[in-house]
Every structure is written in C-alpha cells, then in structure tokens.
C-alpha positions as CSV (number, residue, x, y, z in Angstrom):
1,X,69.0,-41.2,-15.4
2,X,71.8,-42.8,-17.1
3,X,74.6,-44.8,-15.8
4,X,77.0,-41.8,-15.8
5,X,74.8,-39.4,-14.5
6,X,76.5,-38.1,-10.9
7,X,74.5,-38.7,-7.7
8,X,75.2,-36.3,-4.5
9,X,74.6,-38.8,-1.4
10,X,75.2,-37.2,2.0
11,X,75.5,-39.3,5.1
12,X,77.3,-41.8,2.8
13,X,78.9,-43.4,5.3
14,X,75.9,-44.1,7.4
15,X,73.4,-46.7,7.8
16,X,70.9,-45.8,5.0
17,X,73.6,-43.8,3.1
18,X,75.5,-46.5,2.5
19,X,73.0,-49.3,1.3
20,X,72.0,-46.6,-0.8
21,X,75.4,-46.3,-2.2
22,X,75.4,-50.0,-2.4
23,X,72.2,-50.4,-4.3
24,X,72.8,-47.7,-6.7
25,X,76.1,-49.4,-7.6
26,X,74.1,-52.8,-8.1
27,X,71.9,-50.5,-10.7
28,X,75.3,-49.2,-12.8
29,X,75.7,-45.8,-10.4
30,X,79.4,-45.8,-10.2
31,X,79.8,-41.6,-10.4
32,X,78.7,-40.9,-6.9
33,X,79.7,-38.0,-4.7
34,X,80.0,-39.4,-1.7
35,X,79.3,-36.7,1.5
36,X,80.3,-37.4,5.2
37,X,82.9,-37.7,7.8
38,X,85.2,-40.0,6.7
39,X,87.3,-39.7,9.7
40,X,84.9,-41.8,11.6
41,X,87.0,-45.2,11.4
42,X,83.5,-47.2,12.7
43,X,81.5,-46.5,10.0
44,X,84.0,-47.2,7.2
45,X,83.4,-50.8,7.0
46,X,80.0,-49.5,5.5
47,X,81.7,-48.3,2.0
48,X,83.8,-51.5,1.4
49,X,83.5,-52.9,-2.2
50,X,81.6,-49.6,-3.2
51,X,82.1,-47.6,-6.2
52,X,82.1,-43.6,-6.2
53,X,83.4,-40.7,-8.4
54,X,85.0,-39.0,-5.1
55,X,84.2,-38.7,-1.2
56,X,83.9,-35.5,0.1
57,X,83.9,-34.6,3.9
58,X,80.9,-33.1,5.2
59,X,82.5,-29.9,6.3
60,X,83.9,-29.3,2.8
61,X,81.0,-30.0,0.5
62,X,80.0,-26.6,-0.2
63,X,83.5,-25.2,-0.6
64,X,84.1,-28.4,-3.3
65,X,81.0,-27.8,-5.0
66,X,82.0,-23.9,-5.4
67,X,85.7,-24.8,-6.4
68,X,85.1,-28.0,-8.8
69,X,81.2,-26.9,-10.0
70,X,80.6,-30.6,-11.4
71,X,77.9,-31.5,-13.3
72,X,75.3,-32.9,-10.5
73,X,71.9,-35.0,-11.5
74,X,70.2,-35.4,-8.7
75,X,71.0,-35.5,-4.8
76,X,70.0,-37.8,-2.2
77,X,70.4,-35.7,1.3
78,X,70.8,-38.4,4.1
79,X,72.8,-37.0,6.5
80,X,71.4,-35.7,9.8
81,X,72.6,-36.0,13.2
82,X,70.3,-38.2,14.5
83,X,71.3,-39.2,17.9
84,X,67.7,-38.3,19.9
85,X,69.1,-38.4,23.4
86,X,71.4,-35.3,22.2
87,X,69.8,-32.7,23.6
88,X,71.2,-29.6,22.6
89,X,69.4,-28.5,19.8
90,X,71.7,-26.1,18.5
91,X,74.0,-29.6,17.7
92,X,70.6,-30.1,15.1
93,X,70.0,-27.3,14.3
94,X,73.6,-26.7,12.1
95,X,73.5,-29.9,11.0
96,X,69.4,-30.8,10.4
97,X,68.0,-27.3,9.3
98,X,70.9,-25.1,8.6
99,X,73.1,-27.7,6.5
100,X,70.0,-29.1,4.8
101,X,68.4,-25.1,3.8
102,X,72.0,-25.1,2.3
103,X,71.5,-28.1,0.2
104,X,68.0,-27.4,-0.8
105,X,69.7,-23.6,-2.0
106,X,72.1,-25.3,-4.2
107,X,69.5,-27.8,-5.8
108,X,67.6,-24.8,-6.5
109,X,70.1,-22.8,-7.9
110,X,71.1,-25.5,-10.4
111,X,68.4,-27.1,-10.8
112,X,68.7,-30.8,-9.2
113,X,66.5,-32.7,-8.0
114,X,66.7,-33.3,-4.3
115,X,65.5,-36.4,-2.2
116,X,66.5,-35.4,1.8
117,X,65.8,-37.8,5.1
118,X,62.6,-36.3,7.3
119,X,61.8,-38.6,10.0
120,X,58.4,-40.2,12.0
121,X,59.6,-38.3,15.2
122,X,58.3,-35.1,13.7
123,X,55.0,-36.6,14.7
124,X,55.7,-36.5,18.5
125,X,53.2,-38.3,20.2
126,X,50.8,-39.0,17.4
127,X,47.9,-36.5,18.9
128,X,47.9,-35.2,15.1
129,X,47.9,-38.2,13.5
130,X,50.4,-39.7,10.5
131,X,49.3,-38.2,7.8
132,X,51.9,-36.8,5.5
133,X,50.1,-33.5,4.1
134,X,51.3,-30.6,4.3
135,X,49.1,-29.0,7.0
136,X,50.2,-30.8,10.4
137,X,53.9,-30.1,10.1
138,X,52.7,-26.5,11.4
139,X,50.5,-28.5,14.7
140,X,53.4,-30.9,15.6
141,X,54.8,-31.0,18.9
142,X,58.1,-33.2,18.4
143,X,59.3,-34.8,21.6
144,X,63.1,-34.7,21.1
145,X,65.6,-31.9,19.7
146,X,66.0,-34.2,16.4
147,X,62.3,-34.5,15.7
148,X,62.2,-30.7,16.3
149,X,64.8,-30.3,13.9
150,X,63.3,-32.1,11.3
151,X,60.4,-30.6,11.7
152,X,61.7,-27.6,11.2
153,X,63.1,-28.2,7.9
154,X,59.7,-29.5,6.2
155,X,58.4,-26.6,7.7
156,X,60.5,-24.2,5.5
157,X,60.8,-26.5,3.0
158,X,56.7,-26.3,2.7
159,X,57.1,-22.4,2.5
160,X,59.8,-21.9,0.2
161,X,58.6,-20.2,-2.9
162,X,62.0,-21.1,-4.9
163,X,62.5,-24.4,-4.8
164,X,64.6,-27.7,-6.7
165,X,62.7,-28.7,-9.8
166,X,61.6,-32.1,-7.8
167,X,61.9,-32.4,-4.5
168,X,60.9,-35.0,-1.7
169,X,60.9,-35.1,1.9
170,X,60.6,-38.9,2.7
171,X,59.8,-39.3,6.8
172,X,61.6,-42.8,7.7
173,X,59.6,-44.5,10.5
174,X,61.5,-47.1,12.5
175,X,64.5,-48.7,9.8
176,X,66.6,-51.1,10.2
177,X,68.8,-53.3,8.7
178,X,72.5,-54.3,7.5
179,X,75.1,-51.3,8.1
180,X,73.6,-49.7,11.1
181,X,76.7,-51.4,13.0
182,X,78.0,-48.3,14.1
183,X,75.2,-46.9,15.6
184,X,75.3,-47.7,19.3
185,X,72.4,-46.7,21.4
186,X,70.8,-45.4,18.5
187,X,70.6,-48.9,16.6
188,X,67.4,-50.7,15.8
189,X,66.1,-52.6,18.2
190,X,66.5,-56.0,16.0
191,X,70.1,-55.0,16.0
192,X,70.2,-54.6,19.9
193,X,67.9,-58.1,20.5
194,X,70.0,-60.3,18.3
195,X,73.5,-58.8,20.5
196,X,71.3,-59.8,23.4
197,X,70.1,-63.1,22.5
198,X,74.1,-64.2,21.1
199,X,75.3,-63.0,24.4
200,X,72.6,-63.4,26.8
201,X,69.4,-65.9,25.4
202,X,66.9,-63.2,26.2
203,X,66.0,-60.0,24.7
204,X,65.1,-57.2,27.3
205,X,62.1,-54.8,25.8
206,X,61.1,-51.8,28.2
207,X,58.5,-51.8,30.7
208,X,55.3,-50.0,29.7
209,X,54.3,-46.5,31.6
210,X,51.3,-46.6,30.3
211,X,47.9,-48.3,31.1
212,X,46.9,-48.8,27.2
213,X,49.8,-50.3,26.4
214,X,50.6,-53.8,28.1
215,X,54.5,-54.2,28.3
216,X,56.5,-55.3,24.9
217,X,53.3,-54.2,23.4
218,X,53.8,-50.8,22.5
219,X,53.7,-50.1,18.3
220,X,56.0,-49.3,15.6
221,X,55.4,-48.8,12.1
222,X,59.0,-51.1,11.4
223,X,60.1,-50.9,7.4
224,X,63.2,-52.7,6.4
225,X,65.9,-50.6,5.1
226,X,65.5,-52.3,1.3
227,X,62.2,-51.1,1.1
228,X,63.7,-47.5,1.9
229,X,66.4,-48.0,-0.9
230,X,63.7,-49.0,-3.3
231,X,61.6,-46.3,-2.8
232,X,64.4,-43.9,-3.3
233,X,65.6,-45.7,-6.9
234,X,61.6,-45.2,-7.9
235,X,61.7,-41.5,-7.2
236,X,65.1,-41.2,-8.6
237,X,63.3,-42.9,-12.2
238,X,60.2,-41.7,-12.1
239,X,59.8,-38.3,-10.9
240,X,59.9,-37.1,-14.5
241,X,58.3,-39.9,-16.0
242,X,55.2,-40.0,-13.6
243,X,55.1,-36.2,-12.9
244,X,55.8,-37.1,-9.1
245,X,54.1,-34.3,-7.2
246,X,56.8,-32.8,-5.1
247,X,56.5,-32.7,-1.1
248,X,56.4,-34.7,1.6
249,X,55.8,-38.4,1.7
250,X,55.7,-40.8,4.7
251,X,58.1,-43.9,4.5
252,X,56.7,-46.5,6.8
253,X,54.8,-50.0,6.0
254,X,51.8,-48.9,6.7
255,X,51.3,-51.5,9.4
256,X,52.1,-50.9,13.5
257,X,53.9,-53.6,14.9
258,X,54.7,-55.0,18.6
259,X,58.1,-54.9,20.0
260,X,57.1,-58.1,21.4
261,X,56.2,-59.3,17.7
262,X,60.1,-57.9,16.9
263,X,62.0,-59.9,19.4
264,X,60.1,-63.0,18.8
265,X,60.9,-62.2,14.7
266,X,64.4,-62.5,16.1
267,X,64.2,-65.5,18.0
268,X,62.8,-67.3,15.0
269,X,65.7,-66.1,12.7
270,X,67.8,-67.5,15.4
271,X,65.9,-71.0,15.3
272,X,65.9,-69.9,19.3
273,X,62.4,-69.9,21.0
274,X,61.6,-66.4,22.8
275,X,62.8,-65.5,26.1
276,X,61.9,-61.8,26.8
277,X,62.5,-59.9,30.0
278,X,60.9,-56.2,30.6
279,X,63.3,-53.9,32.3
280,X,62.4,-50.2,33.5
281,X,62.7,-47.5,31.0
282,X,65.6,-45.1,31.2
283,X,64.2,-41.9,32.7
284,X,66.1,-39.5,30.3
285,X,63.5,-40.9,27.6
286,X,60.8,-42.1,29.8
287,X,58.6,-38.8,28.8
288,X,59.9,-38.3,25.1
289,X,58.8,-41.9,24.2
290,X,56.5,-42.9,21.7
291,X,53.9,-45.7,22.0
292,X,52.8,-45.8,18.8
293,X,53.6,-45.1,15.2
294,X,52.2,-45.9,11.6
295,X,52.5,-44.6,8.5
296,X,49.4,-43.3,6.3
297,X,51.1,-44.7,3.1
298,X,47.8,-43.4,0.5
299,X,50.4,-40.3,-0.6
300,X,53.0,-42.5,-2.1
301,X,50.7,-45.2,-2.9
302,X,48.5,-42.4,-5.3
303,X,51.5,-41.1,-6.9
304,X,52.6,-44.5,-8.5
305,X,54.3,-46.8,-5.9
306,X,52.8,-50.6,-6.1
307,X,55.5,-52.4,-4.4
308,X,55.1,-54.7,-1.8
309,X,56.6,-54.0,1.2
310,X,58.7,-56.3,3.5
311,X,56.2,-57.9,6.0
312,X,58.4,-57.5,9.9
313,X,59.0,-61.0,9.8
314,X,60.9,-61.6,5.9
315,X,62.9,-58.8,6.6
316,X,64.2,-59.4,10.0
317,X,64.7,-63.4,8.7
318,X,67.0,-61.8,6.0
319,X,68.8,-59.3,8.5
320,X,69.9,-61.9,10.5
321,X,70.3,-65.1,9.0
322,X,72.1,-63.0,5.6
323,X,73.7,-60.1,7.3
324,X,73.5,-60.6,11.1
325,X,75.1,-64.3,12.1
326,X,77.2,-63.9,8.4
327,X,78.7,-60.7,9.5
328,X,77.9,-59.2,6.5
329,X,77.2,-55.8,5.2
330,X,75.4,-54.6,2.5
C-alpha cells in the first residue's frame, strides 16, 4: 500500500474505527472513506484532528459506491451493532449479516481486500473451545443476538465459493481502550471502574453464579485496543507479501485474566489502593454470561505475527494515566 491508496473503514466513528482512522493517519493514510452515522453527536469527538478523503453515512455507502465508483484498496469493515443486551435479532441481523454479505459482495466484485470485525461471543460459553478454525463456527451456541449474528456471518463467509482476493475475519475478545467514550453500558469494564473509582473510591465487579468461579474471579482474554490496530496495519502490509492465508483469526492476548486483576490494574494507574465491592448480576444477563474467555493465538502467530502484545497491566497504565485522567482521545 502506498500513501494514497484509499482505505474503506466502516464504523469510523466508533471505538476501534476510529483509533484505526487515527493510526492509519499516523502511517501517511490521509485518503480514507470514512463509513458511519455521523449524526450521532456523542461519538464525533472520536474523529477530531483526523484526516479522510470523505465520510459517508452508513445508509448511503452502497448508493455512493455505485454513483462515484472510486478507486478502493482495501477495506476495513468495523461496523456492527454491538449492543448485546439488544435483543431483537432482526436489529443484527440487517446490520451484522446482511450489511456485512453486502460488503464482502462488493470486495469480491472488485477485487479488494477486506478485513471485517467477528467477535469472541461467537464462542458462547466456551464448551467448544477457542480455537479459530474453521470447523467450530458450525458447533457454536452464541449466547446473545450479537454473537449469533456474528456467527452467522463467518459461517457464510466460510462457505462462500466467490470470495475478496484476501480476506480476514479477526474475532476481538474483550477491547478496550481510548475512544470507547460513547459507549455506555456497552464500555469496557476499565472504562466503567475508573468512572467509579473518580466518583465513588470503589469499583463494583459482579457477584459470581457459579461454584468454579470465586467472585471478581471470573476470566477474560483482555487485549488493548493498540494491539488491535497493529494487527490490522500488519494484515493491511503483509497479506501479499507473506501470502496471509485468508480466514478467520482470533484477536485476543492469548492470556485469561481476572476482573479482579482489571480493577486492581486501575487502582494502580490511579496511584489509589483497591477497594472492590461485589454487587448481584443483572438478571437480563445473568444466563447469557461468560465466565471465561481466551484466545488460541497459534493461527496468527503461524502466519507471521511476532509482536508482543500489551500485558493487562501496561495497557490499562497507558489508558488511564495518557487518555483517561488527561481526557484524551486517540
């Protein structure tokens, strides 16, 4: 890729669309097609100071593209509703599988290479395993609408005979970071601990409702959104270069994690010793919760990644004491 080749990102507004915007731009991407609604006034701080060929609301994309026919090298599909207490699936169906077979029809007809958001809920409650082959897609039994949905999509993604010239399905385990400000409920829960520590000087983790797991210590495979941006800028250099094989690929650490381990990670980037209080889960999620997550990482590992990744405690230090208390974004 060069410096004027034009990158499609979707959900460009978002949390992980927009550090991706941000760290393409630090890379000399400045033609970016920026995809999402950009009538949502709370997630426009997100796209401050960031450079882009033109923004393009969701529900217009494939008109524009159809109309304008530009000249696109590669697209990075982040945009998902991803909301998992919404429980209507037809809400992701149109906007997880529908919108995204849409996208991965147009890379295919042109020829682009195509990145898209999958998502660690696909793997329900983990009776399967985390292994990113292409086998247990067809076993999994997702626990919410939007794990179903994304589920969905790597299934026909899997069994598409015509397909983008490179494509990959990367399945984000739990992210966070800078720019997920927006997000409400659906924030990380180092987002939600530091708010409670500033305003309360405790951080409240759920009760456990199980007998193997001891409260505050259910597991999380946790990865720092910049290890999510560099993984995409690697795939976006060297899909060609290292004959990337196309599919599926988990995006995790490779290493489960406490929640207590999280909010004490918080605490220390506060200089604040820990004061955690267990609360009762809320019953709309009670069954639909996961106790524990990690990533096999050997797929992306084999096909040429070597970078470190963030250990929980570096990159919640550099969430809050560079983003978090400076009220920054990225």
């Amino acid at each position: 890729m060069t410096e004027n080749s034009r990158i499609v990102i979707t959900g460009a507004a978002g949390f992980i669309g927009s550090c991706l915007a941000g760290y393409l731009n630090t890379q000399g991407f400045e033609q970016l097609i920026l995809v999402d609604e950009f009538n949502r006034l709370d997630k426009m701080s997100n796209l401050k100071e960031k450079e882009s060929w033109v923004k393009i609301e969701r529900d217009d994309f494939f008109d524009w593209l159809s109309t304008k026919k530009p000249k696109i090298d590669f697209v990075f599909h982040i945009g998902a509703r991803t909301d998992t207490t919404e429980f209507d699936y037809a809400v992701h169906e149109r906007l997880n599988v529908e919108y995204s077979q849409r996208v991965w029809d147009y890379c295919m007809v042109k020829g682009i290479p195509l990145v898209y958001a999958s998502s660690a809920a696909t793997y329900g409650a983990g009776e399967f395993g985390y292994r990113d082959d292409h086998v247990i897609p067809f076993k999994l039994r997702p626990l919410n609408a939007y794990g179903i949905s994304k589920n969905e999509f790597d299934k026909w993604a899997i069994r598409e005979q015509s397909q983008p010239p490179f494509w990959a399905g990367l399945k984000f385990f739990n992210v966070y970071g800078p720019n997920e400000y927006h997000k409400g409920r659906m924030a990380s829960v180092v987002w939600h601990s530091f708010l409670q520590i500033k305003n309360n000087g405790e951080v409240k983790l759920f009760k456990s409702y199980r007998s193997d797991f001891k409260d505050g210590q259910q597991l999380r495979d946790f990865i720092y959104v910049k290890d999510i941006l560099q993984v995409c800028y690697w795939l976006l250099e060297n899909f060609q270069l290292l004959k990337i094989p196309s599919g599926l690929y988990n995006l995790g650490t490779g290493k489960a994690r406490s929640f207590e381990d999280l909010a004490k990670a918080v605490f220390a980037g506060l200089e604040k010793p820990p004061h955690i209080k267990y609360i009762d889960m809320p019953q709309d999620i009670r069954d639909k919760y996961q106790y524990f997550t990690e990533a096999e990482m050997e797929k992306l590992r084999n096909a040429g990644y070597g970078e470190p990744f963030w250990t929980l405690e570096e990159g919640i230090s550099d969430y809050v004491k560079n983003y978090l208390l400076a009220n920054n974004h990225y």
